[in-house]
C-alpha positions as CSV (number, residue, x, y, z in Angstrom):
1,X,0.0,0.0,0.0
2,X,1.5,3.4,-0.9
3,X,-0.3,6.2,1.1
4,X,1.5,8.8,-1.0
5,X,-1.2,8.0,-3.5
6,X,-4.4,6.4,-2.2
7,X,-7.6,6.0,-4.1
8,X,-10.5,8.6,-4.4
9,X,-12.3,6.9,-1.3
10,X,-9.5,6.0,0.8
11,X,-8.1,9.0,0.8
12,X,-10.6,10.8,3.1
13,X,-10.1,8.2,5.9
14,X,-6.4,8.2,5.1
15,X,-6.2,12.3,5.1
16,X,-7.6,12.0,9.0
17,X,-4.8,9.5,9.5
18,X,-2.2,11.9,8.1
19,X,-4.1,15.4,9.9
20,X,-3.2,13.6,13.2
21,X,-0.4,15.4,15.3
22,X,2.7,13.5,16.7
23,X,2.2,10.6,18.9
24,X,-0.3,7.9,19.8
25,X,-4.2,8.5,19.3
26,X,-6.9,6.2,20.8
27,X,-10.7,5.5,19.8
28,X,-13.7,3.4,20.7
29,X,-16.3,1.4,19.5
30,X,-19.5,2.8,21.7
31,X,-21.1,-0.6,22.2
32,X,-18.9,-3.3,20.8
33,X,-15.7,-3.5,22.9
34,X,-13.4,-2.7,19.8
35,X,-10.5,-0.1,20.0
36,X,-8.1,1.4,18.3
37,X,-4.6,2.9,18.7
38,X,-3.0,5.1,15.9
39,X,0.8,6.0,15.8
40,X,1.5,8.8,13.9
41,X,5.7,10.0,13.4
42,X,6.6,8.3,16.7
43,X,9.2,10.5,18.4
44,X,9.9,7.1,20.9
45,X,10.7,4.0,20.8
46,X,8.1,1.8,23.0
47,X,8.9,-2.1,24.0
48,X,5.8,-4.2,25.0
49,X,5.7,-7.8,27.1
50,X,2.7,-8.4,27.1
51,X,0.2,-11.2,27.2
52,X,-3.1,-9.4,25.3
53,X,-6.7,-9.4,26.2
54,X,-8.0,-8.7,23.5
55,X,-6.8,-9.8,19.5
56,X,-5.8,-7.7,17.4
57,X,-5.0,-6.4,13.8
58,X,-2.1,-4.2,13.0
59,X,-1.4,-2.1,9.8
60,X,1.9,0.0,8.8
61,X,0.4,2.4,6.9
62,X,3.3,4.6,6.5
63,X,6.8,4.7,7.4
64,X,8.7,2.6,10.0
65,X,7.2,-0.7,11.9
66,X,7.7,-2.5,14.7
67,X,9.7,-5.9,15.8
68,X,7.5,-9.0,17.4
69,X,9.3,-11.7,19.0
70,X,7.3,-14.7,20.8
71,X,8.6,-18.2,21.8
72,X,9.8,-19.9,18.5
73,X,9.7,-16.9,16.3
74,X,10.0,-13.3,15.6
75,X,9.1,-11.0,12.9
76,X,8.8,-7.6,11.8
77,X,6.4,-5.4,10.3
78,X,7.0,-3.0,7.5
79,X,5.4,-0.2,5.4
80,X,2.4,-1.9,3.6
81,X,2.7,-4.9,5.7
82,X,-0.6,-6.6,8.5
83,X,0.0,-8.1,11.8
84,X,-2.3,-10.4,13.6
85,X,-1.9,-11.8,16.9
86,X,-4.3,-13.9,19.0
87,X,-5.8,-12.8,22.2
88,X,-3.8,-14.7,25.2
89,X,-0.9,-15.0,23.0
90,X,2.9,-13.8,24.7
91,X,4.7,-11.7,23.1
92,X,7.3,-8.9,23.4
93,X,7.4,-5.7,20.6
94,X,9.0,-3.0,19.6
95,X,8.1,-0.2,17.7
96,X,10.3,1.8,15.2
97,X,11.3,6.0,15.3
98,X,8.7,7.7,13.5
99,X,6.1,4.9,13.2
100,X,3.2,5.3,11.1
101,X,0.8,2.2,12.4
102,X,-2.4,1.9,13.7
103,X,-4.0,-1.4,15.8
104,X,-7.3,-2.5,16.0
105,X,-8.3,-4.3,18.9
106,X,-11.1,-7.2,19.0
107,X,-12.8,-8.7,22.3
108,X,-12.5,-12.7,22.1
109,X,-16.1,-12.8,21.9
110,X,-16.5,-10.5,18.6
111,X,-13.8,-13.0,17.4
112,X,-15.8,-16.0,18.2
113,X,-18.5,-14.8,16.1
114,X,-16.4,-14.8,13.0
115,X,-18.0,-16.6,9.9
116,X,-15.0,-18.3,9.3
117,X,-13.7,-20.4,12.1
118,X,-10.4,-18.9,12.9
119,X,-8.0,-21.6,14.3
120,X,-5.1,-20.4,16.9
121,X,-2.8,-18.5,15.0
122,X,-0.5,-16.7,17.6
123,X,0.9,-14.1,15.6
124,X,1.8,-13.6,12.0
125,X,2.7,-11.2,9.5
126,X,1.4,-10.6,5.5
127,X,1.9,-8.0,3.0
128,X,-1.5,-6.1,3.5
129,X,-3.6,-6.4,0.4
130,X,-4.8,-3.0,-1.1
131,X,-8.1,-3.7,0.0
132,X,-7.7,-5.3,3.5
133,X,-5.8,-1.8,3.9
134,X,-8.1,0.5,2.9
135,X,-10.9,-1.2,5.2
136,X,-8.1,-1.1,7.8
137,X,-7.7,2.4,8.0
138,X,-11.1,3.4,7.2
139,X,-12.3,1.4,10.7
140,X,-9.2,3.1,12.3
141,X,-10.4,6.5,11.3
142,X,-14.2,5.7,12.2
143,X,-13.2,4.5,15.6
144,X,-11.4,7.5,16.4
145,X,-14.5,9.7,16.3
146,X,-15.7,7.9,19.4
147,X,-19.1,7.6,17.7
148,X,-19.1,4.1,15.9
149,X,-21.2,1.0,16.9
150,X,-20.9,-2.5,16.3
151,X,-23.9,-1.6,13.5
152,X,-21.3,0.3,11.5
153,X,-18.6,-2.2,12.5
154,X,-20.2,-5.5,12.0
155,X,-19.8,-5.7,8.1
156,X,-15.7,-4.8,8.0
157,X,-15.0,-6.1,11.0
158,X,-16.6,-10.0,9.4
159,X,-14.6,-9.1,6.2
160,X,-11.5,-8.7,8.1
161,X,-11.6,-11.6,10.4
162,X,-12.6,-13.7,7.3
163,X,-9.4,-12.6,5.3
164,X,-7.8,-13.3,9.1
165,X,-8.8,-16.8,8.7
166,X,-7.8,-17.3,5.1
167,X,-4.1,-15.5,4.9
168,X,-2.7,-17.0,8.0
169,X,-2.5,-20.4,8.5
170,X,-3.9,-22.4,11.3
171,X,-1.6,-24.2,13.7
172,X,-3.7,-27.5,12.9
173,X,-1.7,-30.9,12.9
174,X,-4.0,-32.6,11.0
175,X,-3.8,-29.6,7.7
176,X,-2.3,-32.6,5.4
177,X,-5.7,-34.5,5.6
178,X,-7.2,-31.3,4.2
179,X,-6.2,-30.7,0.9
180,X,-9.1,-30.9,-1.2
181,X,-10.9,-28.5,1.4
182,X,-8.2,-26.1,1.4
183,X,-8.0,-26.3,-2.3
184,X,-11.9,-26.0,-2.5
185,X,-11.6,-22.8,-0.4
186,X,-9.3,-20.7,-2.4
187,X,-11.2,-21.8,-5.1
188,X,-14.4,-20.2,-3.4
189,X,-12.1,-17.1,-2.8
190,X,-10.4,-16.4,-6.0
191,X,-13.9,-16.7,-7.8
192,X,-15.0,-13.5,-6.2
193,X,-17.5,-11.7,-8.7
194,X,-18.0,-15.2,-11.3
195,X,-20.7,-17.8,-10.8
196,X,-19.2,-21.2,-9.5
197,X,-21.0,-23.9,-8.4
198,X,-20.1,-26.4,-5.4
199,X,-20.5,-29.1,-7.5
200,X,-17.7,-27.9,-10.4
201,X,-16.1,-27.5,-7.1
202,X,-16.2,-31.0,-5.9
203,X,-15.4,-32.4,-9.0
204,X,-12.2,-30.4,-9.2
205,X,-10.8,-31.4,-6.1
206,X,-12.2,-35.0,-6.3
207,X,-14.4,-35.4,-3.7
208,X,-18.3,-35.9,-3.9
209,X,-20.1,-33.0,-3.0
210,X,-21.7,-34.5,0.1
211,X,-18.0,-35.4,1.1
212,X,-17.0,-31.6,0.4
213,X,-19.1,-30.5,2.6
214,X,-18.7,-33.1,5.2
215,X,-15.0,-32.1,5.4
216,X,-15.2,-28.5,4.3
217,X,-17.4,-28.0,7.8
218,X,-15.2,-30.2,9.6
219,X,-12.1,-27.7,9.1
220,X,-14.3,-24.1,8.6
221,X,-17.0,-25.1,11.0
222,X,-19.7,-23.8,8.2
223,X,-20.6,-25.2,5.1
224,X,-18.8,-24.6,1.3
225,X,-22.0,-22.6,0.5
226,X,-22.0,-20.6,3.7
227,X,-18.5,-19.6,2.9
228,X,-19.4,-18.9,-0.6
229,X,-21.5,-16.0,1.4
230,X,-19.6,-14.8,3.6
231,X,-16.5,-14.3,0.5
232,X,-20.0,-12.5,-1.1
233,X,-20.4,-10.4,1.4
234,X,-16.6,-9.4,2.4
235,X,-16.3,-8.4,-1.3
236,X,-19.6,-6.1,-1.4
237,X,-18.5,-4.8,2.2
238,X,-15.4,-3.7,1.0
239,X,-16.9,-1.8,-2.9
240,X,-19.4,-0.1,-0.4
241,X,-16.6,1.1,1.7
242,X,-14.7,2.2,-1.1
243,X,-18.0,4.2,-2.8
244,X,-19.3,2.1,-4.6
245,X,-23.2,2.0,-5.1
246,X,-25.3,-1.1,-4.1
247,X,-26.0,-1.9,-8.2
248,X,-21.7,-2.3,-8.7
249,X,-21.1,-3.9,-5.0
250,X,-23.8,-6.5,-6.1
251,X,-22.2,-7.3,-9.6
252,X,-18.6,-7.1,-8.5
253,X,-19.3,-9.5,-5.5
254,X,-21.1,-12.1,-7.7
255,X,-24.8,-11.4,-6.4
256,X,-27.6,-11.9,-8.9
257,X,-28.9,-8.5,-8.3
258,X,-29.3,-5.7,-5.8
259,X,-32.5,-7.6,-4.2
260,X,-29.9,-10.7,-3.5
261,X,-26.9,-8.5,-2.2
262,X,-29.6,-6.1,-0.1
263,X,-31.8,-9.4,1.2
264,X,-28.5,-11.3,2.4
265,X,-26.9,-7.9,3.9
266,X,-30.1,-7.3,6.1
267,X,-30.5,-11.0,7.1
268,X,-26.7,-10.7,8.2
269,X,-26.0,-7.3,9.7
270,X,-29.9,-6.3,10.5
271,X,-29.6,-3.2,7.9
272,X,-29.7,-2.3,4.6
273,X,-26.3,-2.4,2.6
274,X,-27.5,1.5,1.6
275,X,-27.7,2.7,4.9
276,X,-24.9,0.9,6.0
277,X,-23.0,3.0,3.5
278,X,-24.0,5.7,4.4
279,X,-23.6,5.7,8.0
280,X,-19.7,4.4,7.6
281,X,-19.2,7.2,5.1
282,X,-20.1,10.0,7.8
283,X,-16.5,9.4,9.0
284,X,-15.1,9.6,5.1
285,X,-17.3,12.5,4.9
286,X,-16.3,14.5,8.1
287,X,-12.9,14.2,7.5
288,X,-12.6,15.3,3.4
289,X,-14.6,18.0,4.6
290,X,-11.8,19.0,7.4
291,X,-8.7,19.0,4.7
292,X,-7.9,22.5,3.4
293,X,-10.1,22.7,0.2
294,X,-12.4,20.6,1.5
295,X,-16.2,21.4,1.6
């Protein structure tokens, strides 16, 4: 992710990122038990031991980073790059001079209710995908207004924790015996947008499609169609976040229409996609209207 140049929608979210004065800035959900922390041009250098209540999601959004080190590993986190780590997990950190980062924080019970089972990680590192980034910072920026609920927070929040679950892989000892699930999976995901059937599906990875899903529940604890949703919905979550209007979020995410996309949004997140739009935009809003020019 290059902040130098971010995209018409991200920018607003980004610009109240980049308006923030020297040091560490903090925000919270009002009724959900998420947090954030924002680090902007770190003037000090802050170590960390601790063993963390909460999960949480970390995002270099600019210059410098941070070291992790935990027993049998370390790590370290650069411009562009994500950092998860599981609630409970040890760990010591380090952050870098003039740090650009932010950190979401997730209660263990708002990571229960994740779509996709999330196994015990500990902590891991990615390069940030341009889109994980941009909903990244855009809940960073709505947090820090104090104002957001889990309403608002529901829709990225499941979109993160699914890409959680997919990108980093599960300390499981049995991952061997799941190929043709984990194949099946990333086919689910890399068909965002394009009709694909769970029985093509089973048929490429060999497995009958009452086995698929026998197995397919066994490792993601919901079935190859309910992931099929949830990849749906992630994908709409993040075109509305970005601008888009319900009629593209639909089409890009592989819905049949605007009735599908709006029906399965409601049924999910008790509002529709619309107004869900709109009332994460207010932050995108505010804060274009705050830079110089803005109106």
């Amino acid at each position: 992710m290059q902040v130098q140049a971010p995209g018409p929608e991200e920018s607003a979210a980004l610009a109240k990122l980049l308006q923030l004065p020297q040091g560490r800035h903090y925000g919270a959900s009002a009724d959900s038990g998420c947090w954030v922390m924002v680090g902007r041009r770190l003037a000090d250098v802050a170590t960390w031991s601790i063993v963390p209540p909460h999960a949480s999601m970390s995002l270099a959004w600019g210059d410098g980073g941070c070291e992790v080190e935990f027993a049998g590993g370390a790590f370290e986190v650069r411009r562009g790059q994500c950092m998860w780590i599981d609630a409970g997990f040890a760990h010591r950190g380090e952050n870098l001079l003039g740090s650009d980062f932010l950190t979401v924080f997730i209660p263990a019970h708002r990571v229960s209710l994740a779509r996709i089972d999330l196994a015990r990680i500990g902590a891991a590192s990615a390069n940030a995908p341009e889109h994980l980034a941009s909903l990244l910072i855009g809940l960073a920026a709505h947090l820090l207004d104090g104002g957001s609920t889990r309403l608002e927070e529901a829709p990225v929040l499941d979109a993160v924790l699914d890409h959680v679950g997919t990108m980093f892989g599960p300390n499981r000892p049995t991952l061997a015996g799941y190929t043709p699930v984990l194949r099946a999976a990333a086919m689910l995901r890399q068909s965002e947008g394009h009709a694909i059937t769970i029985a093509s599906i089973s048929e490429a990875v060999g497995l009958r499609p009452t086995e698929l899903s026998r197995q397919f529940k066994a490792y993601h604890r919901i079935t190859p169609e309910a992931y099929r949703k949830q990849v749906r919905l992630a994908h709409a979550t993040r075109a509305l976040a970005n601008g888009s209007s319900v009629l593209h979020a639909a089409h890009e995410a592989g819905f049949a229409d605007t009735a599908h996309l709006s029906r399965t949004f409601r049924d999910q997140y008790g509002l529709a996609p619309s107004r869900w739009a709109k009332r994460f935009m207010r932050t995108q809003t505010s804060a274009d209207k705050a830079r110089p020019g803005g109106r």
